[in-house]
N, C-alpha and C positions, 0 to 999 in steps of 0.2 A: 503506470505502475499498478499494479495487483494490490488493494487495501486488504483482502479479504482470502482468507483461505477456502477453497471448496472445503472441505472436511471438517470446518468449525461451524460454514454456513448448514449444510450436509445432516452431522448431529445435532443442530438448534432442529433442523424438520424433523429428524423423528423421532426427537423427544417432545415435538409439541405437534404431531399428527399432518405435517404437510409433506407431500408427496411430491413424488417427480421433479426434483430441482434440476434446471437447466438456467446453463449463462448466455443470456442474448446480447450482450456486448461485457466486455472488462467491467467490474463494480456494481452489474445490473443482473440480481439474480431471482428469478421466477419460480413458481410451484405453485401445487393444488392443495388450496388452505382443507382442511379437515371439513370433510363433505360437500365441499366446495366441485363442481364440474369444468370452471375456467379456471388458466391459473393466473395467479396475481402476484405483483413484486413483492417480496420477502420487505415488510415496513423499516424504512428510515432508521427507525429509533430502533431497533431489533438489531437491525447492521453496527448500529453505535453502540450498545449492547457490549455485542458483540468484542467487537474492535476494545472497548474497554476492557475488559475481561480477558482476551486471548492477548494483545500488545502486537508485537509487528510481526511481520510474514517474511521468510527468508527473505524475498526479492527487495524489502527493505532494509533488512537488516545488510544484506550486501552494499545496497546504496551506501547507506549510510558511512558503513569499514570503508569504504572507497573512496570517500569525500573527506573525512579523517586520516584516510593515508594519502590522499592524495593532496591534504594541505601541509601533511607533514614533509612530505618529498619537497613541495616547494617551498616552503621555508627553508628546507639545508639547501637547496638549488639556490634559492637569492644571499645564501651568505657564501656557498661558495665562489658562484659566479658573480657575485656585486651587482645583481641585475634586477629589477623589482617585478619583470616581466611575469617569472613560473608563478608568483603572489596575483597576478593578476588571474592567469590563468584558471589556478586553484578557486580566486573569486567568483567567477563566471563559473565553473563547474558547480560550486554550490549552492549556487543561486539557482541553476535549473534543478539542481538535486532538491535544493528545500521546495520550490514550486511544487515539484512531482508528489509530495507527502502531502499536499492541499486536498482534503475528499470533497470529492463531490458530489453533490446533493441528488439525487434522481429524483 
């Protein structure tokens, strides 16, 4: 899951003079600090920053509607069918949903 939007990460560089950002894997984003020649990862706490300031990125905010509707459907599923099954089901989907919202530290 995508924590980070190119375009928030994008405008934090050139309001603060670093150049050329590129993504070398999901959550891991590079550029050339202000007079800098290598480029180096955009810092930790800049990303968290960030993430405070902006809140979630569509691709979670979809997660999310989808984990909320989808424990809603199984809730009217185990009262209609008497089955505890879809509530389990629903369990397990939001258990890897809440995982995925876990950031990880670079």
């Amino acid at each position: 899951m995508t924590h980070y939007s190119v375009d928030w990460i994008e405008a934090w560089c050139q309001e603060n003079g670093w150049t050329e950002l590129f993504v070398e894997r999901r959550n891991s984003y590079w550029a050339f600090p202000p007079g800098g020649v290598m480029p180096e990862p955009i810092p930790s706490h800049v990303l968290r920053v960030i993430k405070a300031e902006k809140g979630l990125t569509l691709e979670e905010r979809l997660w999310s509607m989808s984990a909320v509707i989808g424990t809603v459907a199984a809730v009217v599923s185990t009262f209609v069918f008497r089955c505890p099954m879809p509530l389990v089901f629903a369990f397990a989907f939001n258990a890897v949903t809440v995982a995925q919202f876990e950031l990880e530290d670079v």
